[in-house]
C-alpha positions as CSV (number, residue, x, y, z in Angstrom):
1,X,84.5,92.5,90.0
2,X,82.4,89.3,90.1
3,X,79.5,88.9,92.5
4,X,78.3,85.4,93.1
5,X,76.3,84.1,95.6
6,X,77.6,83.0,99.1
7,X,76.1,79.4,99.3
8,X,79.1,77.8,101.1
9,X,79.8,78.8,104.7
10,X,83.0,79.8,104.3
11,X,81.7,82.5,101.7
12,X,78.6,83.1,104.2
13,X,81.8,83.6,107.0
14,X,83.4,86.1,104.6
15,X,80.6,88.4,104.1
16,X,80.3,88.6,107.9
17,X,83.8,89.4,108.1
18,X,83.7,92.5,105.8
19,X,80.4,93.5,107.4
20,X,82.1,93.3,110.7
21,X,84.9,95.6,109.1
22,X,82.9,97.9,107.8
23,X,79.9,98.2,110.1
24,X,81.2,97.3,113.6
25,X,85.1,98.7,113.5
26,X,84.5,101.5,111.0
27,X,80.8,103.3,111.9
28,X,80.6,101.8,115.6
29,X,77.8,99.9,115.3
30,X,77.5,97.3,118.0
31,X,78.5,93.6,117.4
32,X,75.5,92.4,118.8
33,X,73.4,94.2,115.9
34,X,75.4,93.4,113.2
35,X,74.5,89.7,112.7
36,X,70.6,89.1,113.0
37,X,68.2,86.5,112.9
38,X,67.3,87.0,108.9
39,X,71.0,86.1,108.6
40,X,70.3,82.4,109.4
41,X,67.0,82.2,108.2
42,X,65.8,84.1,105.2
43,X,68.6,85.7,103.8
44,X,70.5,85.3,100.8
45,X,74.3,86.5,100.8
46,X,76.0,88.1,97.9
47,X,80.0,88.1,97.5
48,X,82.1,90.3,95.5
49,X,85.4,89.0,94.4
50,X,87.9,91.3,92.7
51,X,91.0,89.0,91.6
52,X,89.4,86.2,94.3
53,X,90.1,89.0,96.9
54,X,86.7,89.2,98.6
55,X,86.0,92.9,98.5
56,X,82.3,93.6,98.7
57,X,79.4,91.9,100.3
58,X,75.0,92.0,100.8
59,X,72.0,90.5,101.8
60,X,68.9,90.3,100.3
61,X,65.7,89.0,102.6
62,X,62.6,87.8,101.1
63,X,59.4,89.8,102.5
64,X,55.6,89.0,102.4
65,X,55.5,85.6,101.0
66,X,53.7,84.3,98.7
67,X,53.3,80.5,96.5
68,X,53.7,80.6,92.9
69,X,53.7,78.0,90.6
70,X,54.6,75.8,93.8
71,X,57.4,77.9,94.5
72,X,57.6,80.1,97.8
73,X,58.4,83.3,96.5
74,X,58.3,87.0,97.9
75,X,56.5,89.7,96.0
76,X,59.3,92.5,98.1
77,X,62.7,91.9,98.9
78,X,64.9,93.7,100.8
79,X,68.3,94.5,100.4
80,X,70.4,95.1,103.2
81,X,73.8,94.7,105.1
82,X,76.2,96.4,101.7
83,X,79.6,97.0,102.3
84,X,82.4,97.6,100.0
85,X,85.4,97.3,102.1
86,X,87.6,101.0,102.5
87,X,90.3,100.5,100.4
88,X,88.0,99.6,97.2
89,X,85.6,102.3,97.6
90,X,84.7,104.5,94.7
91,X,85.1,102.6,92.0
92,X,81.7,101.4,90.9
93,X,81.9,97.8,93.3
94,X,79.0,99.2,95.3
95,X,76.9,99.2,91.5
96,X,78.2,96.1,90.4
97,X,76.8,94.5,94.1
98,X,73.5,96.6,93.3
99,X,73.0,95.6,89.9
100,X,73.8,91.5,90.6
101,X,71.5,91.7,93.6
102,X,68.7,93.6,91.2
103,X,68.8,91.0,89.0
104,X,68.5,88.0,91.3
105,X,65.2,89.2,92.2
106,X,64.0,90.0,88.5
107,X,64.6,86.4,87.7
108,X,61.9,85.7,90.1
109,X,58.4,86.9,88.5
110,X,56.5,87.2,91.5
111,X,59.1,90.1,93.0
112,X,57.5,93.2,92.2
113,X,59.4,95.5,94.8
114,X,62.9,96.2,96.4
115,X,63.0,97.9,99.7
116,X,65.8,99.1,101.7
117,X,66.7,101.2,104.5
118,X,69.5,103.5,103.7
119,X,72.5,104.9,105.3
120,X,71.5,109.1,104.7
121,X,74.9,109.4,103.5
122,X,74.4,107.4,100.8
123,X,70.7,108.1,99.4
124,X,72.3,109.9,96.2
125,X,74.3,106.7,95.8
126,X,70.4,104.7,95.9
127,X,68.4,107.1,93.8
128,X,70.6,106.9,90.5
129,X,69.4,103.4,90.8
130,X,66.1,104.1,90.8
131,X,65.4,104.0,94.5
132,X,62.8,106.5,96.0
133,X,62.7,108.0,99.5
134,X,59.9,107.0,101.6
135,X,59.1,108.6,105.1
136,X,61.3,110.8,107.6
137,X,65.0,109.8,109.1
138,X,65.4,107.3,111.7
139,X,68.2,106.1,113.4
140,X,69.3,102.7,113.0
141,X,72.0,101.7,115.2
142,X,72.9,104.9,116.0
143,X,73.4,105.9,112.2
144,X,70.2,108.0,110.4
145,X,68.4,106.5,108.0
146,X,66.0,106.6,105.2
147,X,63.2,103.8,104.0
148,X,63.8,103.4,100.4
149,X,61.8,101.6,97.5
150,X,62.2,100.7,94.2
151,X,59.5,99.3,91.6
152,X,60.9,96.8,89.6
């Protein structure tokens, strides 16, 4: 699979649309939640293509900013929003979206942490990357959760 970065707005579109699959028609999580305000503003989309069939998408936001070397940069990002769409599930697309996403924020030297808030399902899927649970469940759209982090 090859993950690029959404910088067009039809890629931008795309990603929506498979988060709206996955998050709104399959796990019933209001539309109104889905797309928020760090969407516009902050965030920076990820697209996985398998055969130019777009198949996986995520978002990564910048936290805590900081100014190095001119450059606005964020010593945590978060990672949010990943979806592999049903019918591609279980075949390693969720680590390939993981590992692009981890390595746009090493090639940024300030970046010293990635957070995220995980689905409880899926906290195996987070630690064998590296990822530690942080804190008790919450619910998050009417789905439990867990605060994860991950030293890079």
């Amino acid at each position: 699979m090859q993950v690029r970065l959404a910088l067009s707005e039809a890629d931008i579109e795309t990603c929506f649309r498979l988060r709206h699959t996955v998050f709104v028609e399959e796990q019933g999580v209001p539309e109104e939640l889905e797309i928020d305000e760090a969407d516009c503003l902050s965030a920076v989309h990820f697209l996985g293509l398998l055969d130019d069939e777009p198949v996986a998408a995520g978002r990564m936001i910048p936290l805590e900013p900081m100014i190095e070397n001119n450059t606005r940069y964020s010593g945590t990002m978060k990672i949010g929003r990943l979806v592999v769409v049903k019918s591609h599930r279980g075949r390693g697309y969720g680590d390939n979206m993981m590992a692009a996403m981890l390595d746009y924020a090493r090639i940024h030297p300030a970046v010293t942490q990635i957070v995220l808030d995980a689905q409880t399902d899926a906290l195996g899927f987070y630690e064998k990357l590296g990822f530690k649970a942080q804190g008790d469940d919450f619910m998050d759209a009417g789905i439990p959760h867990r605060h994860m982090v991950k030293t890079l």
